[in-house]
C-alpha positions as CSV (number, residue, x, y, z in Angstrom):
1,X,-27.1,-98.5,39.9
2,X,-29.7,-96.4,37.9
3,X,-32.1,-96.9,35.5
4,X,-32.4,-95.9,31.7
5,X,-35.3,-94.8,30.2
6,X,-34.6,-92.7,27.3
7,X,-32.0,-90.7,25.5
8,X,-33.8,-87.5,24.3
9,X,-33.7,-84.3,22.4
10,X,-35.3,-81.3,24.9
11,X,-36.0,-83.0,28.1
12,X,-39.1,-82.8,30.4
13,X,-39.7,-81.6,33.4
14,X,-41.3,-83.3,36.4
15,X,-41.1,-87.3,34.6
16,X,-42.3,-90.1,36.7
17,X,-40.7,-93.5,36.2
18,X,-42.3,-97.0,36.1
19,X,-42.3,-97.2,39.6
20,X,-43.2,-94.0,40.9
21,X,-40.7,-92.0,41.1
22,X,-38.8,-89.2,40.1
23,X,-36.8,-88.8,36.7
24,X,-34.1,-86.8,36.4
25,X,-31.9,-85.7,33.4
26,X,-28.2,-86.8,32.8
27,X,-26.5,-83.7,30.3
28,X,-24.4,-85.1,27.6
29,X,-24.1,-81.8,25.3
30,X,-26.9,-81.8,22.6
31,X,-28.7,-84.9,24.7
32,X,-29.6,-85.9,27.6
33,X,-30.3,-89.2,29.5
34,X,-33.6,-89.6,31.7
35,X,-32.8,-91.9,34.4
36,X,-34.5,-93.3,37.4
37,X,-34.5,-96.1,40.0
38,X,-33.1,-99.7,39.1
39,X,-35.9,-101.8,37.1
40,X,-38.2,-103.6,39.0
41,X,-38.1,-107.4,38.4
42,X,-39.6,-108.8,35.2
43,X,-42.7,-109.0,34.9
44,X,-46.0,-107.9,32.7
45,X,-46.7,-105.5,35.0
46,X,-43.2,-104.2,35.1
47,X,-42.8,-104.4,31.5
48,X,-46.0,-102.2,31.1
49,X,-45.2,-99.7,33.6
50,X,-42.0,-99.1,32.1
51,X,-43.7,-99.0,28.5
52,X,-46.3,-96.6,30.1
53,X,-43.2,-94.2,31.4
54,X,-41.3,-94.7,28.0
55,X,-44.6,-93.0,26.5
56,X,-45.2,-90.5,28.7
57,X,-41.6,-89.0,27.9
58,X,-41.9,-89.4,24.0
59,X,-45.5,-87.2,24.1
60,X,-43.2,-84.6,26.2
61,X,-40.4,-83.7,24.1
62,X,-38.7,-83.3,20.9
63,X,-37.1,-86.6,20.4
64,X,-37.3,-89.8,22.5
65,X,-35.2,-92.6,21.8
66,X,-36.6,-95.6,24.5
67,X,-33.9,-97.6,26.4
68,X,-35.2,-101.5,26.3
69,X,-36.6,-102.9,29.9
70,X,-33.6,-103.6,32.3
71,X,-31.4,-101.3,30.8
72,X,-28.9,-99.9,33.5
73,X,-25.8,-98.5,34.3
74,X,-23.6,-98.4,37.6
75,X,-23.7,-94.7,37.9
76,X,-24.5,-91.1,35.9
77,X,-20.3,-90.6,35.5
78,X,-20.3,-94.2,34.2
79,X,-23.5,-93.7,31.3
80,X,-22.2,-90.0,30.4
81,X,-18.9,-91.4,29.6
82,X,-20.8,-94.4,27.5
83,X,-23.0,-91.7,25.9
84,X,-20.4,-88.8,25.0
85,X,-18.7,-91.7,23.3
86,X,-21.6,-92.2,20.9
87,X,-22.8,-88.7,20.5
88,X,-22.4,-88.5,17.0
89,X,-24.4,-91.8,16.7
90,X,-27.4,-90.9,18.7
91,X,-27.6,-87.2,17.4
92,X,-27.9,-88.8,13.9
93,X,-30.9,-91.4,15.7
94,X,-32.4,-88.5,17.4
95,X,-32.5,-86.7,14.1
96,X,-34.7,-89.3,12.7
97,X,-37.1,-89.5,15.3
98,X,-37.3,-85.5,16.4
99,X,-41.2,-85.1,15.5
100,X,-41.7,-88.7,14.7
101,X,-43.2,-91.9,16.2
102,X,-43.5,-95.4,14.9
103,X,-46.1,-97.6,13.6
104,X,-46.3,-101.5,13.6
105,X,-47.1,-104.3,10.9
106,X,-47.6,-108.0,11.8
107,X,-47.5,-110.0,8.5
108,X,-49.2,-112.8,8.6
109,X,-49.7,-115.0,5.5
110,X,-53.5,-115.4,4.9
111,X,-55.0,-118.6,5.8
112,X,-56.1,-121.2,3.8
113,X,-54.1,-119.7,0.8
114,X,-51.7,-122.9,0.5
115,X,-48.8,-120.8,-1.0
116,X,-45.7,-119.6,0.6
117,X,-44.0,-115.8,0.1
118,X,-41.3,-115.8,-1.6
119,X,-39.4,-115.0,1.3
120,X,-40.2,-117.8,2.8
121,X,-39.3,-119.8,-0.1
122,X,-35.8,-117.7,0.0
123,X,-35.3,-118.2,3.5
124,X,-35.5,-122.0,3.6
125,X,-33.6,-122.0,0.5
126,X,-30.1,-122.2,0.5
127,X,-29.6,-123.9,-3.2
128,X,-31.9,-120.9,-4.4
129,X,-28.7,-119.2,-6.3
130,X,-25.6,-118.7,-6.5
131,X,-23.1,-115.5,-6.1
132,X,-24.8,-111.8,-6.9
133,X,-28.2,-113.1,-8.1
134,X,-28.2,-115.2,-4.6
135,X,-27.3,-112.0,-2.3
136,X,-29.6,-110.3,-4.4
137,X,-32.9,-112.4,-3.9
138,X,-32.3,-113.4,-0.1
139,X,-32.0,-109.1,0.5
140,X,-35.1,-108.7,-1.0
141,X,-36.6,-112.2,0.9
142,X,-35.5,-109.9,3.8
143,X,-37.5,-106.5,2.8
144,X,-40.6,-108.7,1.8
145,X,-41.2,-107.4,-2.2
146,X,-45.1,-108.7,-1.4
147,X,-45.3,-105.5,0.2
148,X,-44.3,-102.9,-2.5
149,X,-47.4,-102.0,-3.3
150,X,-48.5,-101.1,0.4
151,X,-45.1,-99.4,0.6
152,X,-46.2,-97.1,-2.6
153,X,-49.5,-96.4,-0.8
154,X,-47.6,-95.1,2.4
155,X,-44.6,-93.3,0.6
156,X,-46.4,-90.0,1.4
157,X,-46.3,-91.3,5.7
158,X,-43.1,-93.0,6.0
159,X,-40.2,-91.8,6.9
160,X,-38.1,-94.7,7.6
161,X,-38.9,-98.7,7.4
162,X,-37.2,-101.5,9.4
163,X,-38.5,-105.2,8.9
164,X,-37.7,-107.9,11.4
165,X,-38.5,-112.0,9.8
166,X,-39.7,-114.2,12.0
167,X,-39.8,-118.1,11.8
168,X,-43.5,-118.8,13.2
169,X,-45.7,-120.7,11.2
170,X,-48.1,-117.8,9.7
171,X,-46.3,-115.0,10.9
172,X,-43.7,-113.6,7.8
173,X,-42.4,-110.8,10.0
174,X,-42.6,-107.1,12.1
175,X,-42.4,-104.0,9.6
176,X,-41.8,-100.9,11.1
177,X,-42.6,-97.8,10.3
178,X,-41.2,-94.3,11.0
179,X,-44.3,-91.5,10.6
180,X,-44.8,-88.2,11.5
181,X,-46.3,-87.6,14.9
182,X,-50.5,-87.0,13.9
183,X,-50.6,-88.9,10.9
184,X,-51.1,-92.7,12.2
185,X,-55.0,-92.7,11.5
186,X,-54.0,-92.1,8.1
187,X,-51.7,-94.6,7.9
188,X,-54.6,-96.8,9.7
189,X,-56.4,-96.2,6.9
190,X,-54.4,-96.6,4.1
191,X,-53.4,-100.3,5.6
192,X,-56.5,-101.2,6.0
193,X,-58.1,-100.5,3.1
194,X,-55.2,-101.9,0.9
195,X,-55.9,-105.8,0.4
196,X,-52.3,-107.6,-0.5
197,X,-53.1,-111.3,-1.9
198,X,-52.2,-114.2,0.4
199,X,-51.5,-111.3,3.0
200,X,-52.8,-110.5,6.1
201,X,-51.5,-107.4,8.3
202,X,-52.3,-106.4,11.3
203,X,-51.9,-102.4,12.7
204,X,-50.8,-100.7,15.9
205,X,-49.7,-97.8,17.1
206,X,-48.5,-95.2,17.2
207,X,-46.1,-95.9,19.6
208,X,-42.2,-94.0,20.4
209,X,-39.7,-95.3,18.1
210,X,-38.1,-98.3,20.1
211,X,-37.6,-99.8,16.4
212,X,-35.5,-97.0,15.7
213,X,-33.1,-96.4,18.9
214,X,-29.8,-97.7,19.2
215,X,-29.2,-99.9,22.4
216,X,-27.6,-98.1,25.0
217,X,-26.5,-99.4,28.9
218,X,-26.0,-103.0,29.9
């Protein structure tokens, strides 16, 4: 059994996993694998360890595409085989990411503002619409429309966008953000001095693209 820890564009030399020890690369043509021991149980600690790896081989090469904690497969034959299978797929992910790393919204609606979003209102709505007008309003629910003009600020930044809803009272949803590696204090900026009404969002990052990568491994 092995670990995954990325699939990447130009490999580095000398990795060291989340627990220590050596990575070493698994050739699949254009990519390659980095792969190490089995995943230690779960855990914080664990979870940040293998974050802290993850990171450590984005800063080192071209294109990093992070494999989730506890991904693993039962041997290098069995993940080249998984991976050769997909090339096309990842090559096209790697594209997107080669020179890029991601940033991260939390949405939180503002409190005291007594108003809903109108993707909330769409998302508990089923007798909203009907037909195209229906599809049409609970796509845009999904993208969150309250955030077209921060979008418009950032269209110079981002490169790719991918917006998760969530269900917690207060929390709308996760936007991610695709930028080019060296420009996240911009982006800081730009988020922070944009007030949205009813809004509130909080920044990270950056961080390597695990909003962007493909699942690979069990």
């Amino acid at each position: 059994m092995i670990g995954l820890y990325a699939i990447v564009l130009g490999a580095p030399n000398g990795g060291v996993g989340a627990r220590g020890e050596s990575l070493h690369t698994v050739a699949c043509g254009e990519l390659s694998a980095l792969v190490g021991d089995p995943p230690a149980p779960l855990s914080v600690d664990a979870l940040r360890a293998h974050e802290a790896a993850v990171r450590r081989i984005a800063e080192a090469c071209d294109a990093c595409l992070p494999a989730r904690f506890g991904a693993t497969s039962p041997s290098e034959e069995a993940l080249q085989r998984e991976l050769i299978a997909r090339t096309a797929e990842l090559i096209e992910a790697l594209q997107l990411v080669r020179g890029r790393e991601q940033m991260t919204l939390r949405v939180h609606r503002a409190t005291g503002t007594g108003r809903e979003s109108g993707a909330e209102i769409m998302s508990r709505s089923p007798s909203a619409g009907s037909g195209t007008r229906y599809l049409e309003a609970r796509r845009r629910a999904r993208k969150l429309p309250e955030l077209d003009p921060l979008r418009v600020a950032l269209e110079a930044l981002t490169r790719a966008e991918r917006v998760e809803r969530h269900s917690e009272p207060g929390l709308l949803a996760s936007v991610y953000h695709l930028i080019d590696k060296g420009t996240a204090p911009q982006y800081a900026r730009i988020v922070e001095s944009l007030k949205l009404e009813g809004l509130r969002m909080v920044v990270s990052g950056p961080w390597p693209a695990w909003s962007f990568a493909p699942e690979v491994a069990a």
